[in-house]
Gaussian input, Z-matrix of N, CA and C with variables (Angstrom, degrees):
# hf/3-21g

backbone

0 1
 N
 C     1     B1
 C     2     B2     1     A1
 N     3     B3     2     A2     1     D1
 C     4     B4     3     A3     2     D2
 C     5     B5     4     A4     3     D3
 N     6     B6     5     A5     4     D4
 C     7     B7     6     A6     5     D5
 C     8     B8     7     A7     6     D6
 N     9     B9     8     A8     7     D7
 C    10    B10     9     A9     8     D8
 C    11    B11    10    A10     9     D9
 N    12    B12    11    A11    10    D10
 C    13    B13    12    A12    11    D11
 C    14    B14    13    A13    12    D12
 N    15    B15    14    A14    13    D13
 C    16    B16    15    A15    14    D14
 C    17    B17    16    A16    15    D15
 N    18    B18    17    A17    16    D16
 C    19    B19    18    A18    17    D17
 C    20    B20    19    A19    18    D18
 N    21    B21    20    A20    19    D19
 C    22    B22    21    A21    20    D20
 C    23    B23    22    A22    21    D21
 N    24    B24    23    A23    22    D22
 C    25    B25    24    A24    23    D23
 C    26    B26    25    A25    24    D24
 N    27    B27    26    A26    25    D25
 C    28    B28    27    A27    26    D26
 C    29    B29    28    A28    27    D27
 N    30    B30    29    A29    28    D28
 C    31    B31    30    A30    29    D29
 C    32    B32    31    A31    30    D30
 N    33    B33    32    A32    31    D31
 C    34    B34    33    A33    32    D32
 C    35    B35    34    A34    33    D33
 N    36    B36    35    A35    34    D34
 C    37    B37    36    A36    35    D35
 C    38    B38    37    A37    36    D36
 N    39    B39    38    A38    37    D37
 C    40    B40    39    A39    38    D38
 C    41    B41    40    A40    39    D39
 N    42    B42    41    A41    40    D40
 C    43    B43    42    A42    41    D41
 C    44    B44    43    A43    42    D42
 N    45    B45    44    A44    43    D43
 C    46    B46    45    A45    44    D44
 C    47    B47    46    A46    45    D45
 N    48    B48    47    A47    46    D46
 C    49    B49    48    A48    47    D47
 C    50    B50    49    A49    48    D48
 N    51    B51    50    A50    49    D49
 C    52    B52    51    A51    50    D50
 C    53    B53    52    A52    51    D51
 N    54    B54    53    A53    52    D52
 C    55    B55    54    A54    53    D53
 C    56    B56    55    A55    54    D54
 N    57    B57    56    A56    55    D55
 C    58    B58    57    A57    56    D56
 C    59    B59    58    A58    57    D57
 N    60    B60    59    A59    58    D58
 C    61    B61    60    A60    59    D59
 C    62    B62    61    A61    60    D60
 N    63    B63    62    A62    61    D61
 C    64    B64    63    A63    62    D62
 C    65    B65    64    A64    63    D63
 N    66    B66    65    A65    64    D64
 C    67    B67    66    A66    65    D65
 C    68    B68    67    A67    66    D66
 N    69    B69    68    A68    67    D67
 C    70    B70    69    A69    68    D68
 C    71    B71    70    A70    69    D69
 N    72    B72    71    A71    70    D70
 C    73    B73    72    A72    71    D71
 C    74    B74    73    A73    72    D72
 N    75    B75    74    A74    73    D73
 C    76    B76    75    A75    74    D74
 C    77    B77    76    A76    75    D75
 N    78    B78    77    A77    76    D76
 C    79    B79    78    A78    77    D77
 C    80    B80    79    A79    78    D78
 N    81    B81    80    A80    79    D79
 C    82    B82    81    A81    80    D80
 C    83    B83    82    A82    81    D81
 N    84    B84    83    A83    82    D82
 C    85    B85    84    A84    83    D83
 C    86    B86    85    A85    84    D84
 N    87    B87    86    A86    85    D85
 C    88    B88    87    A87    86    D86
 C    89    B89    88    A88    87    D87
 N    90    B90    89    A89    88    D88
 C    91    B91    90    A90    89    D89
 C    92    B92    91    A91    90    D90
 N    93    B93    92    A92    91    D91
 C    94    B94    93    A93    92    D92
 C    95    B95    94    A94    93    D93
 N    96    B96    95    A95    94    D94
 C    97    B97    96    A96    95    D95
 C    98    B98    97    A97    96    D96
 N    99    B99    98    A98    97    D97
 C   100   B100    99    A99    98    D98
 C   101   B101   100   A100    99    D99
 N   102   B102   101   A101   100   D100
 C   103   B103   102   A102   101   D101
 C   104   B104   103   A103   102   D102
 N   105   B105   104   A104   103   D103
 C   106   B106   105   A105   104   D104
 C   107   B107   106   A106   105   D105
 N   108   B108   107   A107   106   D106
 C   109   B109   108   A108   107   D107
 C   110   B110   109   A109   108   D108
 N   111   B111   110   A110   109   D109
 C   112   B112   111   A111   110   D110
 C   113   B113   112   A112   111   D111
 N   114   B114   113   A113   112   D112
 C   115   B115   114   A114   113   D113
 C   116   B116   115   A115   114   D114
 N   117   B117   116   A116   115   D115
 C   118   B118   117   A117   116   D116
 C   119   B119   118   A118   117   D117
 N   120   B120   119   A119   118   D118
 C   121   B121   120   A120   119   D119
 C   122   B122   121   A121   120   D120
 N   123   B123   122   A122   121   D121
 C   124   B124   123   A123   122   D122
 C   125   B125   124   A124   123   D123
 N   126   B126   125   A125   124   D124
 C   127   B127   126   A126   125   D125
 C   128   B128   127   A127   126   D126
 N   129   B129   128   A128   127   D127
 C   130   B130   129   A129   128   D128
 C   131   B131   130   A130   129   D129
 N   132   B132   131   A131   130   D130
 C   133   B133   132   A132   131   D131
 C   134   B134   133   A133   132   D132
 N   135   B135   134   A134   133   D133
 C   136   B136   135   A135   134   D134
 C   137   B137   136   A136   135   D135
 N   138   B138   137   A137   136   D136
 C   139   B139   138   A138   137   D137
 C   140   B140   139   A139   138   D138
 N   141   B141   140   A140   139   D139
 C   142   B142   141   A141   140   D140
 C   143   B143   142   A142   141   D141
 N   144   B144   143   A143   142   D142
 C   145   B145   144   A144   143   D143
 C   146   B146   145   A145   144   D144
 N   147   B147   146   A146   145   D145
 C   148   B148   147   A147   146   D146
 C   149   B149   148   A148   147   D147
 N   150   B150   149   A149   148   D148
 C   151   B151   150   A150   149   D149
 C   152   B152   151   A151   150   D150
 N   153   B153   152   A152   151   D151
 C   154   B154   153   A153   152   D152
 C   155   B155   154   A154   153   D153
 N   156   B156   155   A155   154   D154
 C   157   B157   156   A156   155   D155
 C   158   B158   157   A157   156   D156
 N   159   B159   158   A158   157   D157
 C   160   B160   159   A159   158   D158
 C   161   B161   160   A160   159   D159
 N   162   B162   161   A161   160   D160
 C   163   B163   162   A162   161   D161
 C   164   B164   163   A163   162   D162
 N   165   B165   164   A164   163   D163
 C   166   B166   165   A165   164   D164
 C   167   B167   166   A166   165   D165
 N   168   B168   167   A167   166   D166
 C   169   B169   168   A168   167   D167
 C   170   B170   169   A169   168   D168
 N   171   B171   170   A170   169   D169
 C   172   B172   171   A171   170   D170
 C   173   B173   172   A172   171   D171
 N   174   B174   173   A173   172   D172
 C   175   B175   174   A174   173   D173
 C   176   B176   175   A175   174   D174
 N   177   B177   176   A176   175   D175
 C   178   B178   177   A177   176   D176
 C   179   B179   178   A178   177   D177
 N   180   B180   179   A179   178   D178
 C   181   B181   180   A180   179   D179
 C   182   B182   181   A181   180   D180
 N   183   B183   182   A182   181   D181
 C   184   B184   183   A183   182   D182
 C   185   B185   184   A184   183   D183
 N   186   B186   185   A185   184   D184
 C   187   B187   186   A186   185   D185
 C   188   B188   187   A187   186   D186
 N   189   B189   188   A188   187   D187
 C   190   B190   189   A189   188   D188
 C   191   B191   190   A190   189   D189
 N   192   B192   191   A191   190   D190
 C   193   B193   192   A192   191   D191
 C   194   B194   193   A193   192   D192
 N   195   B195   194   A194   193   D193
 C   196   B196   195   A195   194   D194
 C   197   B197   196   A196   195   D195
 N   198   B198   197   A197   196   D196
 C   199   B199   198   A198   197   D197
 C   200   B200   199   A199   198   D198
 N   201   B201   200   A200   199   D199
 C   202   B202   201   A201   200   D200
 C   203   B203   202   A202   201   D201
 N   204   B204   203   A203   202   D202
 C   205   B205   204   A204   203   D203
 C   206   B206   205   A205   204   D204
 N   207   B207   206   A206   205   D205
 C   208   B208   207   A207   206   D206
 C   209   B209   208   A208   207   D207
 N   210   B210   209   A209   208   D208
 C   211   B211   210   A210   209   D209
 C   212   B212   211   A211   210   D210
 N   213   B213   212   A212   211   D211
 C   214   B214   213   A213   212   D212
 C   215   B215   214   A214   213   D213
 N   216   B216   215   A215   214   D214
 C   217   B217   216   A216   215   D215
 C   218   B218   217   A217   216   D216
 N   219   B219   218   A218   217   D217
 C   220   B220   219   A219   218   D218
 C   221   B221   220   A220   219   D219
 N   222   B222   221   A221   220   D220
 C   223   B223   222   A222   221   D221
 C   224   B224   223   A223   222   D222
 N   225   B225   224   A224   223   D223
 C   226   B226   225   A225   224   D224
 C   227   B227   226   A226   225   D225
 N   228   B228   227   A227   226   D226
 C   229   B229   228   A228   227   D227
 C   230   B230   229   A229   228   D228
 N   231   B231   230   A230   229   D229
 C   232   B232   231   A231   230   D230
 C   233   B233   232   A232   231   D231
 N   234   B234   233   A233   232   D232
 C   235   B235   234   A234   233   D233
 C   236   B236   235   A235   234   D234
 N   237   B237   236   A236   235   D235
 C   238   B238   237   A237   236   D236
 C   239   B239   238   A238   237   D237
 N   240   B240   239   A239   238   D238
 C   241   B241   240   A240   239   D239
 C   242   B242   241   A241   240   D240
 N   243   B243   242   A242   241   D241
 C   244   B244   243   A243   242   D242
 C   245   B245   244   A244   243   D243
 N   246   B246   245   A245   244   D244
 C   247   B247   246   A246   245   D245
 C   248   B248   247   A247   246   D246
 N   249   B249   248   A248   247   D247
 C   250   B250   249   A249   248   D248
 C   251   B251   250   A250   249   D249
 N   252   B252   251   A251   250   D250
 C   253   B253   252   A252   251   D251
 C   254   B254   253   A253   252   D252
 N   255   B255   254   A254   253   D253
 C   256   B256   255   A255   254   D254
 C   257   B257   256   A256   255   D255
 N   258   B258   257   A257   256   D256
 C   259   B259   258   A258   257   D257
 C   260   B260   259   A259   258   D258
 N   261   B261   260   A260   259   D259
 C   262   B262   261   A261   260   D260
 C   263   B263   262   A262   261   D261
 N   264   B264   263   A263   262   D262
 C   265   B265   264   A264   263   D263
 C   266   B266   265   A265   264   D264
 N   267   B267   266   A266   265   D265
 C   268   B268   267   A267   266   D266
 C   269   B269   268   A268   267   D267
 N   270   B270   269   A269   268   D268
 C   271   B271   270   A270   269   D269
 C   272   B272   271   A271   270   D270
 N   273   B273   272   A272   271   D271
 C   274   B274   273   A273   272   D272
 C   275   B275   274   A274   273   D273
 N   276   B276   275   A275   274   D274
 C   277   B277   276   A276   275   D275
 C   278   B278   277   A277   276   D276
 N   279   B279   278   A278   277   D277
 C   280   B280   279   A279   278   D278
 C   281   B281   280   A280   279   D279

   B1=1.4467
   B2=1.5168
   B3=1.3874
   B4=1.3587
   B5=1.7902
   B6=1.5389
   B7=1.0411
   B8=1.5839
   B9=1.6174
   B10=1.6234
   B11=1.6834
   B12=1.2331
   B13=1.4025
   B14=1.5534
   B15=1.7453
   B16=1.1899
   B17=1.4870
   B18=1.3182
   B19=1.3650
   B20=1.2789
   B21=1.3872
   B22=1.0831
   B23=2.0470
   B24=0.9270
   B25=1.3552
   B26=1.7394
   B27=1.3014
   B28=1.6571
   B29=1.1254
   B30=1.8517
   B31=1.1563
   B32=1.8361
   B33=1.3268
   B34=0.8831
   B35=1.8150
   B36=1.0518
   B37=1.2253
   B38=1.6562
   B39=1.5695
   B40=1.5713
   B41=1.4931
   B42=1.3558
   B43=1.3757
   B44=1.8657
   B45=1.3408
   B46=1.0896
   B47=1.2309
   B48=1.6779
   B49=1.8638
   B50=1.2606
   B51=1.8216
   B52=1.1493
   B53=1.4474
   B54=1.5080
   B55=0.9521
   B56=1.1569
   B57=1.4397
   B58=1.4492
   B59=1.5855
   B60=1.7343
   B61=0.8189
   B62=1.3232
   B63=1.1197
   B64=1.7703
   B65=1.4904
   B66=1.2312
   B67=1.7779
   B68=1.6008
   B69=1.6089
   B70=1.5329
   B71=1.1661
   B72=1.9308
   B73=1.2975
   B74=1.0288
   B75=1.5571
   B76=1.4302
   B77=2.0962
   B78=1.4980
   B79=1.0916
   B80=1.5221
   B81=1.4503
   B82=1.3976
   B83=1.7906
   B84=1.4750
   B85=0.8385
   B86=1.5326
   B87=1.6857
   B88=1.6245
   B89=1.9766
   B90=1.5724
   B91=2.1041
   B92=1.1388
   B93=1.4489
   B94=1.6554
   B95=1.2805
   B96=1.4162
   B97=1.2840
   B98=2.5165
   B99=1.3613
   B100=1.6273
   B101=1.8049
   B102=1.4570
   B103=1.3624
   B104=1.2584
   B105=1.5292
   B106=1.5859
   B107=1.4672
   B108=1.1910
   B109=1.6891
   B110=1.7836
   B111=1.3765
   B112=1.6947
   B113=1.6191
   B114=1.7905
   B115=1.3465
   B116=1.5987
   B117=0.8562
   B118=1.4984
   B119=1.1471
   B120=2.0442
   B121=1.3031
   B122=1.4980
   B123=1.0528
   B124=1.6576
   B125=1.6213
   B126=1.4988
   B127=1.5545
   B128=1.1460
   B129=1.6110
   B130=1.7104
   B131=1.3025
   B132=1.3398
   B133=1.5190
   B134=1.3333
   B135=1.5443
   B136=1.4238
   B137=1.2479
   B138=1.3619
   B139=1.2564
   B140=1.9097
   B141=1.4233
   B142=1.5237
   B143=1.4536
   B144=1.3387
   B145=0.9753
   B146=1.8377
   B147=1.5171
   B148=1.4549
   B149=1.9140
   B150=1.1023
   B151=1.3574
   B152=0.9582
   B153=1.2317
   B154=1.4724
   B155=1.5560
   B156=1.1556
   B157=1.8355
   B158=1.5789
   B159=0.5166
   B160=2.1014
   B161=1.7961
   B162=1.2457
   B163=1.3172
   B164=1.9212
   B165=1.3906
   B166=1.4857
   B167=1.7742
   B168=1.1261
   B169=1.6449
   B170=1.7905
   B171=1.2777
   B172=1.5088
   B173=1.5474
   B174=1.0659
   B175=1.5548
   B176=1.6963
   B177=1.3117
   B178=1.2836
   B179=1.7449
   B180=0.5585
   B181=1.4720
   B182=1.7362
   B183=1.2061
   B184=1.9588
   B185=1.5369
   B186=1.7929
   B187=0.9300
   B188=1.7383
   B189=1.6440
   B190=1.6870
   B191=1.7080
   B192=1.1165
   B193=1.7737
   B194=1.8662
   B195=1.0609
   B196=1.4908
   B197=1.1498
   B198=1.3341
   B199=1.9471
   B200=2.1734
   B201=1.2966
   B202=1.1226
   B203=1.6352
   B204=1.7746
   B205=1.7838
   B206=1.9102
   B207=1.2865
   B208=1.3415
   B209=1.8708
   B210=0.7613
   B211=1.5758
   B212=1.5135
   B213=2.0890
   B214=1.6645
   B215=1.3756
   B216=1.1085
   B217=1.7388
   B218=1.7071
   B219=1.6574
   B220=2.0838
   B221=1.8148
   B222=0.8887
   B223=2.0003
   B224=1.6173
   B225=1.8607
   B226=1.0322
   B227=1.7315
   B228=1.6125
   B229=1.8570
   B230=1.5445
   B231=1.1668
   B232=1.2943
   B233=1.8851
   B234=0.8206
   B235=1.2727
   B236=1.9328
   B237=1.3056
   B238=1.1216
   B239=1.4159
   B240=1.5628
   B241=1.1490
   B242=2.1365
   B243=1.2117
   B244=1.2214
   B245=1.5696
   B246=1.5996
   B247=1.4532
   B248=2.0405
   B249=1.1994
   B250=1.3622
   B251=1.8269
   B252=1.4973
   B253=1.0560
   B254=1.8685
   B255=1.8151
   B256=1.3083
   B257=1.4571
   B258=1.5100
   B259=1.1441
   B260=1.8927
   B261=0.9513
   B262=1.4763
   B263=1.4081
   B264=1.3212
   B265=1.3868
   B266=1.6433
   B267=1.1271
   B268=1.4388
   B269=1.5927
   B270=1.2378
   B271=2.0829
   B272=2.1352
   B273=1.1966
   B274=2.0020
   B275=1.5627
   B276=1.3372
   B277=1.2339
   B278=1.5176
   B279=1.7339
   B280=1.6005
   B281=1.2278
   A1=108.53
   A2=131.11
   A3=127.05
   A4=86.87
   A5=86.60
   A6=115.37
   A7=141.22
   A8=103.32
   A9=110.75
   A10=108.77
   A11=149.18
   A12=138.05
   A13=96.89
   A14=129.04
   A15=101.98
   A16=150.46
   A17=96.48
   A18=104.04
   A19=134.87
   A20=129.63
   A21=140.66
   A22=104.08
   A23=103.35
   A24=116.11
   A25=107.01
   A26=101.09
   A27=99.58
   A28=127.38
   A29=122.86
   A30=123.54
   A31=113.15
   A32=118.97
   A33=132.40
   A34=120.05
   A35=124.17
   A36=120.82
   A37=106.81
   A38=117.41
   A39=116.34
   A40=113.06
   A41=119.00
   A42=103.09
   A43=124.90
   A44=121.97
   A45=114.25
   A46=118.62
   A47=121.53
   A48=105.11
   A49=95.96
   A50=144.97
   A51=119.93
   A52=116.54
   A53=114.22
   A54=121.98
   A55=116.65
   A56=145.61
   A57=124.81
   A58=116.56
   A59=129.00
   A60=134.24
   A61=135.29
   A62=123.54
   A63=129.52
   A64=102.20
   A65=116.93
   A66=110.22
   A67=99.83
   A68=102.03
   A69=112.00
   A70=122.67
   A71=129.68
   A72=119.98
   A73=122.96
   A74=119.36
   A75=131.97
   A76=102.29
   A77=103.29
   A78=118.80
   A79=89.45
   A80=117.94
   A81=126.95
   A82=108.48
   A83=104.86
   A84=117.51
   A85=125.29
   A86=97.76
   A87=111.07
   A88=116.01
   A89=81.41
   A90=100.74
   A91=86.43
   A92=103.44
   A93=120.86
   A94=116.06
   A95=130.67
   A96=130.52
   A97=108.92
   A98=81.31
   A99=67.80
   A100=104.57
   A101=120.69
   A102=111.49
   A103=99.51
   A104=119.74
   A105=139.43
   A106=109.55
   A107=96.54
   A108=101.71
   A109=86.05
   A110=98.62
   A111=102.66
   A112=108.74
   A113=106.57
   A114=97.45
   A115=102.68
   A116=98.23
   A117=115.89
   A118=115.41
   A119=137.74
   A120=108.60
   A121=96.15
   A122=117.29
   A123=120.56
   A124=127.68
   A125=113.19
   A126=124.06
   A127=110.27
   A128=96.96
   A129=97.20
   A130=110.60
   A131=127.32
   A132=124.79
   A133=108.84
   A134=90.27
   A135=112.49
   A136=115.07
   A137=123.39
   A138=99.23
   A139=107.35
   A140=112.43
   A141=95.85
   A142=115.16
   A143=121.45
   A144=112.70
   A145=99.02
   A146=126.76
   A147=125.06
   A148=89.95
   A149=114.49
   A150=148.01
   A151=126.68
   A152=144.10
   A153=126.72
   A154=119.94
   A155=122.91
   A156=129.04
   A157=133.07
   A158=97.66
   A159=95.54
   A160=100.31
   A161=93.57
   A162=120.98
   A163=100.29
   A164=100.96
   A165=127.75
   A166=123.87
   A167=101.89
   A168=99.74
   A169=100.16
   A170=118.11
   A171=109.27
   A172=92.68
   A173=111.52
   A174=108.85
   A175=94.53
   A176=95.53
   A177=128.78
   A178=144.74
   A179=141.39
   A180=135.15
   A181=126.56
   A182=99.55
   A183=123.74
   A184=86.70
   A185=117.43
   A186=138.28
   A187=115.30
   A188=101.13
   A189=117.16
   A190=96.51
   A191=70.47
   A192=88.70
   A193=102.23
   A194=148.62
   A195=138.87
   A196=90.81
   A197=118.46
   A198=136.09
   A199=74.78
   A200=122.16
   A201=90.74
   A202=122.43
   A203=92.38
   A204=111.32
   A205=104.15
   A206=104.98
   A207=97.51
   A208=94.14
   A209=111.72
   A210=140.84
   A211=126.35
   A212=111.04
   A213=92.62
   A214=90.46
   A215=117.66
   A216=116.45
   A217=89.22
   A218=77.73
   A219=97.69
   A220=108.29
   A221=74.05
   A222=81.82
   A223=86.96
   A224=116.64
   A225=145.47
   A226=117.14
   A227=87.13
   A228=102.84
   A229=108.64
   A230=130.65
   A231=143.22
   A232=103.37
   A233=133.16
   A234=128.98
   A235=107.88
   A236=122.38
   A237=116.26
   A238=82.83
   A239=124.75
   A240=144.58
   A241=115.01
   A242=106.06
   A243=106.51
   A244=125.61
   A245=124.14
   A246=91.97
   A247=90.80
   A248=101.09
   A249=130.27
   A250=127.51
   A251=107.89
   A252=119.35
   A253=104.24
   A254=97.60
   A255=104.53
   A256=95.93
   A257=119.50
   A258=131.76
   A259=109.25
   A260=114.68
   A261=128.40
   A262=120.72
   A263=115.96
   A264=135.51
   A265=133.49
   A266=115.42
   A267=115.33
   A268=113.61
   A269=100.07
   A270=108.74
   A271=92.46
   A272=66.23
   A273=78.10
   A274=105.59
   A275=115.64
   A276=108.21
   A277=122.90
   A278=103.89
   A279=103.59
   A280=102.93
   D1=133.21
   D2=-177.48
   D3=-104.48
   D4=158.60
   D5=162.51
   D6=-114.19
   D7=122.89
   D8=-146.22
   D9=-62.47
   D10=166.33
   D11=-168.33
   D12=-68.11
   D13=-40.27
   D14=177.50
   D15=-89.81
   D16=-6.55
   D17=141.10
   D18=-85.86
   D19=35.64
   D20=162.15
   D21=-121.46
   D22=-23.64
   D23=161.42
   D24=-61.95
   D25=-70.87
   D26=177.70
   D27=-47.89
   D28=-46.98
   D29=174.12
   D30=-53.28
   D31=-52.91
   D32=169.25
   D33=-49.21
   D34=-21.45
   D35=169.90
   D36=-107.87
   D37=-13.98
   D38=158.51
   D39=-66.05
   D40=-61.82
   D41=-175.77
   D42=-111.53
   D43=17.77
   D44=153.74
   D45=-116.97
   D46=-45.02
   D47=-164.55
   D48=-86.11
   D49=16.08
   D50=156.32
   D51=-125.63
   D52=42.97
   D53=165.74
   D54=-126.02
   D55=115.07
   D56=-154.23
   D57=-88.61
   D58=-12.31
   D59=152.20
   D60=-37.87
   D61=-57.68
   D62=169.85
   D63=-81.10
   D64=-4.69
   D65=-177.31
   D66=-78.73
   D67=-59.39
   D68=179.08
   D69=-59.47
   D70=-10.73
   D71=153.39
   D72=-111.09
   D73=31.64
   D74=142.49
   D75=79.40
   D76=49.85
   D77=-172.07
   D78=-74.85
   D79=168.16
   D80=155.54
   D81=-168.00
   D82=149.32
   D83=-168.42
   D84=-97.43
   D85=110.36
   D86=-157.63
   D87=-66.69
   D88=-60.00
   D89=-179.06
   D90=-133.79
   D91=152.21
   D92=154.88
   D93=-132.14
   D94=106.03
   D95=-168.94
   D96=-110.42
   D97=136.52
   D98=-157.97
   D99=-76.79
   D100=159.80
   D101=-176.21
   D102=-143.11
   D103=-147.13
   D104=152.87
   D105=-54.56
   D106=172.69
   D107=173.52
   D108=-119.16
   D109=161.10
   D110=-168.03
   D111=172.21
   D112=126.58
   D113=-166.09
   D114=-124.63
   D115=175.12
   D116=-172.61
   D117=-48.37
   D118=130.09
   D119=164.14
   D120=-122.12
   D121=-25.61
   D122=164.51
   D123=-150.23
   D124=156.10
   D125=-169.18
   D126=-148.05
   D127=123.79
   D128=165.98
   D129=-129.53
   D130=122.70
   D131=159.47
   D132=-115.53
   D133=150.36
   D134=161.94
   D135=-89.62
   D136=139.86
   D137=169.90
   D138=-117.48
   D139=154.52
   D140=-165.32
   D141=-136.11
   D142=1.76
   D143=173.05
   D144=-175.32
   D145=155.19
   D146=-148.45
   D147=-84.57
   D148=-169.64
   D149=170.73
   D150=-129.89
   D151=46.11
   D152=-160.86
   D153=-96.24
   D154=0.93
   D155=151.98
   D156=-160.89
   D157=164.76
   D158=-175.25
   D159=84.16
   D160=156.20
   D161=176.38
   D162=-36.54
   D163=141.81
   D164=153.34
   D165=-88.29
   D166=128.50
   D167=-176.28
   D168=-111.93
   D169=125.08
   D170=172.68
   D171=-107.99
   D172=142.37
   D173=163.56
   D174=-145.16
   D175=131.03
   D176=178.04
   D177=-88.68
   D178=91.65
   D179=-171.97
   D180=-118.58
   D181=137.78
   D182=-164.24
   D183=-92.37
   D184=104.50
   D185=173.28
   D186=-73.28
   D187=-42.46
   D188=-175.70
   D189=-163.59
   D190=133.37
   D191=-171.73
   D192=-109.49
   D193=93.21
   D194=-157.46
   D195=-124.19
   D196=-172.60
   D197=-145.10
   D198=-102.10
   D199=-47.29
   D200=-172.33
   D201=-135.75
   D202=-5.00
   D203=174.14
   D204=-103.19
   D205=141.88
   D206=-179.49
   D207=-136.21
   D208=152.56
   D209=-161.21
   D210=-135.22
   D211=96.22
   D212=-167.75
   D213=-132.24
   D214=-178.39
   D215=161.32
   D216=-148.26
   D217=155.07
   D218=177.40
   D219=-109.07
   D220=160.73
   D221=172.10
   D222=-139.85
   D223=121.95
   D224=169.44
   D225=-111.72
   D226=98.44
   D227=-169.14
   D228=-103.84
   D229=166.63
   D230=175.84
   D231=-91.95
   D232=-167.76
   D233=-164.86
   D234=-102.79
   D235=-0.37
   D236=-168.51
   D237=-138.76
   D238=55.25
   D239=160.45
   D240=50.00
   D241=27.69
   D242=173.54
   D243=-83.61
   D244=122.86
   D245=-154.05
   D246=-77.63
   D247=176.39
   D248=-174.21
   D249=-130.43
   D250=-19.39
   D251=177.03
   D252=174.82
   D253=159.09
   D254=-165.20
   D255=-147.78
   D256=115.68
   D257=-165.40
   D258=-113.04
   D259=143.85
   D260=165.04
   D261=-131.63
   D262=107.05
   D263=-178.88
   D264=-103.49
   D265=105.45
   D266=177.16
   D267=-107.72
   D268=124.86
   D269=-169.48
   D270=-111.43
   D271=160.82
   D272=163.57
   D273=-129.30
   D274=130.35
   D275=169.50
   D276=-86.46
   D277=139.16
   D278=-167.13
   D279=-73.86

C-alpha cells in the first residue's frame, strides 16, 4: 500500500513535529508503510556502546509474524556501522 503525501504529512506531524522528544534528536521520517495497530507487551535492550554524533541507523527485523504475537529485534548502529544497541521486541496485535 503506498502512502499518499498527506498522510505521510499527518503521520509526520503526529509523531515527530509534535512531539518534542524525537524533534530534539533530530528524528525524521524515512518510509511509512501502513499495517496493524499493535502494542507493546515486552522490551529488552541492551545497550552497548554511546552515540554521541552523526546519523543513527535502526534496522529492524520481523523475527515471527503470528495471527496475534509478533516478534522483531533492532540492531542500533552509529553511522560508520558500529553497533550501539540490540533490542528484542514482542508486540500483541490488537
Amino acid at each position: 500500500m503506498e502512502i499518499t503525501p498527506e498522510r505521510q504529512d499527518a503521520i509526520r506531524k503526529r509523531l515527530i513535529d509534535s512531539n518534542n522528544y524525537p524533534r530534539m534528536l533530530g528524528f525524521a521520517l524515512d518510509a511509512v508503510e501502513h499495517g496493524d495497530r499493535f502494542t507493546t507487551v515486552e522490551m529488552k535492550v541492551n545497550y552497548l556502546s554511546p552515540i554521541k554524533e552523526g546519523k543513527v541507523i535502526a534496522d529492524a527485523r520481523l523475527i515471527k509474524t503470528g495471527r496475534r504475537v509478533i516478534v522483531a529485534d533492532c540492531d542500533v548502529s552509529n553511522c560508520q556501522g558500529k553497533l550501539a544497541a540490540k533490542a528484542l521486541v514482542t508486540y500483541i496485535r490488537m
